[in-house]
N, C-alpha and C positions, 0 to 999 in steps of 0.2 A: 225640493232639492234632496237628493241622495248624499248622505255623508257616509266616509268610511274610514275605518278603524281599525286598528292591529293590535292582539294581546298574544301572548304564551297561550294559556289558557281561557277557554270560556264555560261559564256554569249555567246552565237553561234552569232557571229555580229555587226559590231563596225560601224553602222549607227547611225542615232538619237537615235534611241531605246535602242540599247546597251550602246550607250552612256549616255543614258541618266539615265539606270540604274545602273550604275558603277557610275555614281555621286552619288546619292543615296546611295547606298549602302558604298561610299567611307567615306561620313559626320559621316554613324553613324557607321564607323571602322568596319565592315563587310569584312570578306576576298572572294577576288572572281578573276578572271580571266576570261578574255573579250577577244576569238578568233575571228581571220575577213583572209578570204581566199586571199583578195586583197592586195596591198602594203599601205594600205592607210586607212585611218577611212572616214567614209561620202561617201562610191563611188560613188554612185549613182550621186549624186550632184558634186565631185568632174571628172568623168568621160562620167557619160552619160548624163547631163542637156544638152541640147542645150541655148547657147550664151547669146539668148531674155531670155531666164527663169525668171519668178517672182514667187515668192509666192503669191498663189489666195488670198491668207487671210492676214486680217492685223498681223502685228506684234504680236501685243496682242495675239493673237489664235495662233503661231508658235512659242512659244518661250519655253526651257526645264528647268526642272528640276530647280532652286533653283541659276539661272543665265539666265537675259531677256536679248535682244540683244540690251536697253541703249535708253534714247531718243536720242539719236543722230540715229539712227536707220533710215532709212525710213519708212513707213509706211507699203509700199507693199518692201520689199525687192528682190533684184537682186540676182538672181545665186550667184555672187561674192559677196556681202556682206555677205548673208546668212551662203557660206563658211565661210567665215572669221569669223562668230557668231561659228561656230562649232567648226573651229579650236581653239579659245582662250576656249569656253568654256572647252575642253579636255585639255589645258594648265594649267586652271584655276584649274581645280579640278586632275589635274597629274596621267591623265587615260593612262595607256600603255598596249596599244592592240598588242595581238601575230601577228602579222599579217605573211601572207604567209601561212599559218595555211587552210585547207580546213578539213572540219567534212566530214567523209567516212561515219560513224556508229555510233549510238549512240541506247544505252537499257537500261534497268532499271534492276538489278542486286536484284532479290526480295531476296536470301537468304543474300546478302550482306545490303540489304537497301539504296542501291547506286545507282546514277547513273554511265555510264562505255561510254565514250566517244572517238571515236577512229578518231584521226586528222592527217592528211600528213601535212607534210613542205613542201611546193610545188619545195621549193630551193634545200632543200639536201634530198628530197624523204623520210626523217625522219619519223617512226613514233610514237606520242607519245598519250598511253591512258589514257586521265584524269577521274578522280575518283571524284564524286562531292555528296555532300549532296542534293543540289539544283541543277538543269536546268532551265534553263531560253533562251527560241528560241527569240532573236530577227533580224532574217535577214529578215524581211519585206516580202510585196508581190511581188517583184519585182525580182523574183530566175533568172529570166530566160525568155530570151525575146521570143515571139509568134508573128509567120509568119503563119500564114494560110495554109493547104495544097490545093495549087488552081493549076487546071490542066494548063497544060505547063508553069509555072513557072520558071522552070528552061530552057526554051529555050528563055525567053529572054532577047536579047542583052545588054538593057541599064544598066542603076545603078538602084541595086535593096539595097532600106537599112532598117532597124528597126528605127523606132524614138529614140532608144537608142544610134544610130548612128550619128545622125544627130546635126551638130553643127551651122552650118550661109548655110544662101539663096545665097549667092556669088554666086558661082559654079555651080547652076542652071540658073544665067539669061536667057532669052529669048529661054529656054527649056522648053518642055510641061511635066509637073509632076505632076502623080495620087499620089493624099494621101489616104488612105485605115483606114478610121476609125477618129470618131470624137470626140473622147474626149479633152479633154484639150490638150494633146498635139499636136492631129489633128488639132484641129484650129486653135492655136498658130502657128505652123510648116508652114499651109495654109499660113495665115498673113504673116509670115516673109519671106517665098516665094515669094507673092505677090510683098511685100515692095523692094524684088529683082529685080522685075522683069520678072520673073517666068509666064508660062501661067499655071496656077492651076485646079485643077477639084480632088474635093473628093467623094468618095465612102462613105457613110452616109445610103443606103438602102432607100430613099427614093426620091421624082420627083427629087432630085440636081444630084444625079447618082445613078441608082440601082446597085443592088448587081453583083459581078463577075463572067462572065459563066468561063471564057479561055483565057489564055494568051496566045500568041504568038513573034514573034522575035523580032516585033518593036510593038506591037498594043496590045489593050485588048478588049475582046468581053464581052457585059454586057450582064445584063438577058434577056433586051426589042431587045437582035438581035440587039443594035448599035454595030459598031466599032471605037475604034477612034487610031490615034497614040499618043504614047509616049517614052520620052526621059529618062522618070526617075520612080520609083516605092518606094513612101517612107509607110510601112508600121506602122500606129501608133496604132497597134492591141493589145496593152498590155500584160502582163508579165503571169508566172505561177510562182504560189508557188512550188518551189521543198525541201520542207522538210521531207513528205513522204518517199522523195525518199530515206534519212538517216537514217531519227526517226525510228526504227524499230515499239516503241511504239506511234505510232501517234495520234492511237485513244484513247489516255489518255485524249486529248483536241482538236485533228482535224479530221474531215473529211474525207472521203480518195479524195475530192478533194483540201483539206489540208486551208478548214476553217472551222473558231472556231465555235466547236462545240455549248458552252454555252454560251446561251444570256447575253446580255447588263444587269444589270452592272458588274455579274461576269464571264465573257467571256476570261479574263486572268488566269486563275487558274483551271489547270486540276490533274488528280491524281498522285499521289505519288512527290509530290512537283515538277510537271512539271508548268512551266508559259511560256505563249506566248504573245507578246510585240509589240504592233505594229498593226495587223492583224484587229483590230476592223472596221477600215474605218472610222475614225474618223480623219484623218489627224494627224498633228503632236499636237494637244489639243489631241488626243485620246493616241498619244505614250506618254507626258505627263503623261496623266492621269493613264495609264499602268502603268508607270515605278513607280511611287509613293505607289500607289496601291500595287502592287511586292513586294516592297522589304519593306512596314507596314507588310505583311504577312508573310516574310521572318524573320521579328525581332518581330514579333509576335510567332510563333515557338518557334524559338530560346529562347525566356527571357521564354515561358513555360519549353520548356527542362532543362532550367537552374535551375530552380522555384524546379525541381522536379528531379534533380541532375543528369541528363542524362547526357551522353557523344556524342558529334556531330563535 
């Protein structure tokens, strides 16, 4: 049985982002409702951080919405504290996210002036379509982890994982383990390796190891014709946005390889009161600054509708 549903607002996302605009929107009594496909608000953080995780930035530049994370704070904050700034702060401001909830489909409904939002319960295979005046995508860049497609990968033997997997260097000691890719959490992931134990060697594309021809059962063959053995393959190749794959209308404000289309500083606000939260690469000062942004626009609307005695 299909069941359906009417809010003002709807938030695809119960990360910083969405959380951060359901505060928002909560102070100035805006109705809205905030779906998240996981069991849980913050996954990312709460599921796929590894262990060592800090915040690259100080406190000051990570903190949301209208609630900082206190001096008593660290500076650079841990995985676990972090959480713990996210969970009081959805305490604080009495956000309850649908969770279980995964968005199938979502369009823009032009003779209705709606958005039409189509969500499974992942639990009871439910499905129900919410009806929104507003949309609002905040599930970040992070849809979907990316593995490379590199020949014989799949023949071999050892542990092959995502950095989204990866939690402590333990379980590696005195194993030889390729990391594949250097960004923050490449290097981090190396580090804690090391501090394990671990014989390390990353793939970076330049003289530290070049790029991958071929893998094989136990060994990988680079580009310069070396081979070497290894025990483990941890990939820190980063994520793809999969919102395209939903938003029927994506190109209202994405790409089709599903970033924002319009520049800094109005890069969250695409047509027909679609907004995207998160996306700018600004870190969590950028979700901040989104989310504020959002929903001024959204109570901007609204007090003109009012002004001139619409119905919404």
């Amino acid at each position: 049985m299909v069941r359906q549903e009417e809010t003002l607002v709807l938030i695809v996302g119960a990360g910083p982002a969405g959380l951060a605009i359901s505060a928002c929107l909560s102070v100035k009594s805006i109705p809205f409702i905030v779906l998240e496909r996981e069991d849980c608000h913050n996954s990312l953080w709460k599921k796929r951080a590894y262990d060592r995780c800090h915040l690259h930035l100080a406190k000051e530049f990570c903190s949301l919405p209208l609630m900082s994370p206190g001096p008593k704070a660290r500076k650079y904050m841990p995985k676990d504290d972090f959480v713990r700034y996210i969970d009081d702060y959805v305490e604080h401001f009495k956000i309850r996210p649908r969770y279980y909830h995964c968005v199938e489909f979502a369009s823009f409904n032009e003779a209705k002036g709606k958005w039409q939002v189509e969500a499974k319960d992942t639990l009871s295979n439910a499905i129900t379509i919410f009806i929104s005046t507003f949309l609002v995508i905040a599930t970040g860049e992070n849809g979907k982890a990316v593995i490379p497609n590199i020949a014989g990968l799949e023949d071999f033997k050892g542990d092959v994982i995502h950095s989204s997997q990866y939690k402590c260097g333990s379980k590696y000691k005195d194993k030889k383990v390729l990391v594949v890719g250097c960004g923050n959490s490449g290097m981090e992931i190396s580090y804690d390796l090391a501090n394990y134990g671990a014989n390390t060697s990353i793939v970076i594309r330049n003289p530290v190891l070049p790029g991958i021809s071929r893998i094989f059962e136990n060994s990988v063959l680079f580009e310069d014709q070396c081979e070497a053995h290894f025990d483990a393959i941890i990939f820190a190749t980063g994520y793809k946005n999969t919102t395209c794959e939903w938003l029927k209308d994506y190109d209202y404000i994405l790409n089709d390889n599903g970033y924002l289309k319009n520049c800094f500083p109005n890069h969250w606000k695409g047509k027909n009161r679609l907004y995207c939260a998160g996306l700018s690469r600004m870190g969590l000062l950028g979700v901040s600054n989104d989310a504020v942004a959002i929903v001024d626009d959204i109570q901007a609307i609204l007090r003109d509708w009012a002004g001139r005695g619409m119905k919404f």
